[in-house]
N, C-alpha and C positions, 0 to 999 in steps of 0.2 A: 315640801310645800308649807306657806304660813299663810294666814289669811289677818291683814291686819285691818284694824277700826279705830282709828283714836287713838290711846295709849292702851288699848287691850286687842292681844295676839291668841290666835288661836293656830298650833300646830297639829293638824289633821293626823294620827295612826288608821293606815289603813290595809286591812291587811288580808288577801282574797283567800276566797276559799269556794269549792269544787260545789259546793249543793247552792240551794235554793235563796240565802240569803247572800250569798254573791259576796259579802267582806265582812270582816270582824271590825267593828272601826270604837277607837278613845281618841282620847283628844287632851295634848297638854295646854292648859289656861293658863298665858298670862299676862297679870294684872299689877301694878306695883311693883311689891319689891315678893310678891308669891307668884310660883309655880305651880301651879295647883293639876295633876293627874287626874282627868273626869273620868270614872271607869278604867277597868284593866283589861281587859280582853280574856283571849284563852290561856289555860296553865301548858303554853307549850312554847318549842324554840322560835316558833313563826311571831309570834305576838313578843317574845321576848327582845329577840332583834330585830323586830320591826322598831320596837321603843329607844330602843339604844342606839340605833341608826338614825334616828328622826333626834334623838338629843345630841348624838354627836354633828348631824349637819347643821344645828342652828347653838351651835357653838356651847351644847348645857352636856350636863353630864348628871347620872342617875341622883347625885348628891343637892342640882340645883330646887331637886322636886323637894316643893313647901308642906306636900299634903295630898290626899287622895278623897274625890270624894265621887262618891258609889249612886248610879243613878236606882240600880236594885239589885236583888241577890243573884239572878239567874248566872250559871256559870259561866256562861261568855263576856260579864260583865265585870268579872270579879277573881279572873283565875290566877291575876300576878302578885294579886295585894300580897301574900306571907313572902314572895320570892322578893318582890322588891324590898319591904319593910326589914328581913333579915339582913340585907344589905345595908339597906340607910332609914334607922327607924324615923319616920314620920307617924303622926297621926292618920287616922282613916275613919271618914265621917261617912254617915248610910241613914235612913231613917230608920227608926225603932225598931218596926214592923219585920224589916231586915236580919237583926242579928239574934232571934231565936232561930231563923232560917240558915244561915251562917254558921253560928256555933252547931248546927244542929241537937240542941237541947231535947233532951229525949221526952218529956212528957209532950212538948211541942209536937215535935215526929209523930209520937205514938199516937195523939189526935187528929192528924192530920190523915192517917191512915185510918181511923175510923171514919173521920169526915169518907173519906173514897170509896168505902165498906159500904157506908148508907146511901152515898149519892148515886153509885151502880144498881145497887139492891133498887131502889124508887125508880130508877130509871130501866126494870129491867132488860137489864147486862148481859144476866145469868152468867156461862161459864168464862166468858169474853172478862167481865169485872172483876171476878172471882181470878181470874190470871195476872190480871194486875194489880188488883190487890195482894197477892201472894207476892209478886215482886217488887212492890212498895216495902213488904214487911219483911224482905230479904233484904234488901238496902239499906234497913236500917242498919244490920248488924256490918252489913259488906261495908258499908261507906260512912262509917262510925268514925273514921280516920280524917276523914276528909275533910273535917270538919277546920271552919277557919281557924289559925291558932294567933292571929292579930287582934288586939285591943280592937271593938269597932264605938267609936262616939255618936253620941248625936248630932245634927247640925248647930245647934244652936251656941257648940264650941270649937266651930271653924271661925278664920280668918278668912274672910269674902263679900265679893260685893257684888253678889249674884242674888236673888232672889230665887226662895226655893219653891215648889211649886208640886204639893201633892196629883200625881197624875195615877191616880190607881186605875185595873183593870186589866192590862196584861201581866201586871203581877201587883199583892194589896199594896206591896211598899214601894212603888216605883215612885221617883220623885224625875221633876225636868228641871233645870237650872236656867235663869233667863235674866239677861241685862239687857234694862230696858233702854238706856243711853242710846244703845249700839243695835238691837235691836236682834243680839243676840240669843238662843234657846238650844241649850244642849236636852236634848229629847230621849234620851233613851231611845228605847224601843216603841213609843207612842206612837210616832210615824213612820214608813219607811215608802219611801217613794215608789218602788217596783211590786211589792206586795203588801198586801194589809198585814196587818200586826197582831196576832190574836189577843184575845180574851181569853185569857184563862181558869179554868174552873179553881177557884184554891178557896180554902177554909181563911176564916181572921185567927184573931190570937185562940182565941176561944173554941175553935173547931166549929165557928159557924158559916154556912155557905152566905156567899157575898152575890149578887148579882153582878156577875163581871162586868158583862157586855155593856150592860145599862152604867155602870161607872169608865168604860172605855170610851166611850161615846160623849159621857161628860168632859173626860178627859182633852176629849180632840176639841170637841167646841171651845174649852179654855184655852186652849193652846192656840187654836185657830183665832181667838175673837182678839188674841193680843198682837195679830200679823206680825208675825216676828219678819225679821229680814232673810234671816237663814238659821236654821233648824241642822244643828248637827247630830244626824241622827245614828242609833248603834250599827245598822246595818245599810249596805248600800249608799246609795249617793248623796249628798250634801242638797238640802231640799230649800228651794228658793221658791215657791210658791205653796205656803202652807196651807190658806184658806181655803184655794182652790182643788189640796188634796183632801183637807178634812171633808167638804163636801161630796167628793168624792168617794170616800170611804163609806161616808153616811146612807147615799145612795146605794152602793154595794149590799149593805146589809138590809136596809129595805127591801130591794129586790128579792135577797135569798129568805127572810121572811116571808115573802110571797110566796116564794117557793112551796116552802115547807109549811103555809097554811093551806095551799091546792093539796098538799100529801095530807094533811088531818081530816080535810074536807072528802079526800078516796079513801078516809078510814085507816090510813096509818094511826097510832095514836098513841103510841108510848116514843119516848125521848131514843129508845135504843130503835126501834122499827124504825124509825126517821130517817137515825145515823144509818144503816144499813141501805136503807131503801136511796137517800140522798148519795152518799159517797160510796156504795161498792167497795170496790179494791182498797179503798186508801182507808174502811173501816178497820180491816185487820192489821193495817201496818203502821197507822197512825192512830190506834183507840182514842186514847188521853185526847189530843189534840178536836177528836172527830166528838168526840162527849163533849166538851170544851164547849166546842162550836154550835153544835145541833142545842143545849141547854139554854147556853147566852140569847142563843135565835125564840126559841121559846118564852126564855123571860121578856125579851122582847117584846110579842108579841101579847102575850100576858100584860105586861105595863100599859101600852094600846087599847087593853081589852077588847081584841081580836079573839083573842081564843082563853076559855078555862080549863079547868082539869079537879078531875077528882080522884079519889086514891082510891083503889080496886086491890085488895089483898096486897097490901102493903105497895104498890106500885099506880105510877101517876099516871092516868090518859085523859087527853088531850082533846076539847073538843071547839069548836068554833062558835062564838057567842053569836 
């Protein structure tokens, strides 16, 4: 499949998979006389020959690609960059933000891991945080390897004629790519049409907590107020009505804010009581994700000034202004 606009093609990778986000999807750009790889998918043989399949039907070959450029770190977004680049070294552009996360830079990590220490501790976790913390600080040493071993650049020494587009919130350094001619917006993970897109809880460079939700949500409104025409987004389907999913989205989390202010109002009042009391089953098998969410929801409502909180032996409860 291509999808063309003008003198700019876009070649869809799309590539299914068994769980909840339904496809791994990148996308070859091009423009001129560049090829440009937005995103790489998973480091496995389904993403590998998905790509070589889609450059062998439209007549390219892994050599035509000009360049790679990185919407953000998350591992489904980035798993080909060393396999391809070992073969045909190009450059590989990311935002900044990106490649202490990437390299895995150890004083970075090892902050990062304390951010998760304090954020559980405040929130209390107890032995639940304390579990994942432990296995955050096992991965350092386990996945010390894994670390990208490609050059990664900044944008501002790419060849393109895309406008870059800081979209933080499901992760600090996620960028989305958007030509406005065309009406073009490679989205990362900002949108995805069948499910909402988390926020994720992550520290900045500095090991300081970001309010995700609250810049997730900025994120969509920009993306949304430029009505793209179509949003090629990481996962799932190719999304032709953006503004009327951002609102959508926005809605969504209003709702579950409501939610989870009727629980502080019955006296739930700490961030982990919430998580518990709100999602059940999926707190044990999804923590990260379900802290994530129940936090961003709080800031939230916080920012509102719906609800404050005060710190009680080192831990924050929640109460309804």
């Amino acid at each position: 499949m291509k999808i063309k606009k003008r003198n700019h093609t876009v070649y869809p990778i799309i590539v299914p998979v068994s769980y909840s986000l339904k496809s791994i999807n990148f996308y070859l750009y091009q423009s001129g006389d560049t090829l440009a790889l937005i995103d790489a998918g998973l480091n496995n043989e389904e993403c590998w020959n998905a790509l070589l399949e889609t450059l062998k039907a439209n007549e390219f070959s892994l050599q035509d690609i000009t360049q790679i450029l990185l919407t953000h770190h998350h591992v489904d977004h980035v798993g080909l960059v060393d396999r391809i680049v070992s073969e045909h070294p190009i450059p590989v552009y990311a935002h900044p933000y990106s490649i202490p996360r990437l390299k895995r830079e150890r004083d970075f990590m090892e902050r990062r891991v304390e951010f998760f220490a304090t954020l559980y501790k405040e929130a209390d976790c107890g032995e639940a945080g304390e579990t994942q913390v432990r296995y955050l600080k096992n991965a350092l040493q386990k996945n010390e390897k894994k670390a990208m071993q490609t050059d990664v650049h900044s944008f501002d020494q790419a060849r393109m004629d895309l406008e870059i587009m800081e979209v933080p919130g499901h992760a600090p350094d996620q960028v989305s790519f958007f030509h406005a001619e065309t009406g073009l917006l490679f989205g990362g993970d900002l949108l995805i049409q069948h499910i909402s897109s988390n926020a994720l809880a992550e520290p900045d460079f500095e090991g300081r907590r970001q309010r995700s939700l609250l810049q997730h949500m900025e994120s969509m409104k920009k993306a949304g107020s430029l009505e793209p025409t179509t949003v090629y987004s990481g996962h799932g389907e190719i999304i032709h009505n953006a503004p009327a999913l951002v609102e959508t989205r926005l809605m969504e989390i209003e709702e579950k804010a409501d939610k989870l202010k009727h629980l502080i109002n019955e006296g739930v009042m700490t961030a982990n009581a919430l998580a518990k009391t709100y999602y059940e089953k999926r707190y044990s098998t999804q923590f990260p994700l379900v802290m994530s969410e129940i936090i961003g929801h709080l800031d939230y409502l916080e920012a509102k000034e719906r609800v404050g909180k005060e710190k009680q032996a080192g831990v924050w409860h929640y109460h309804l202004t």
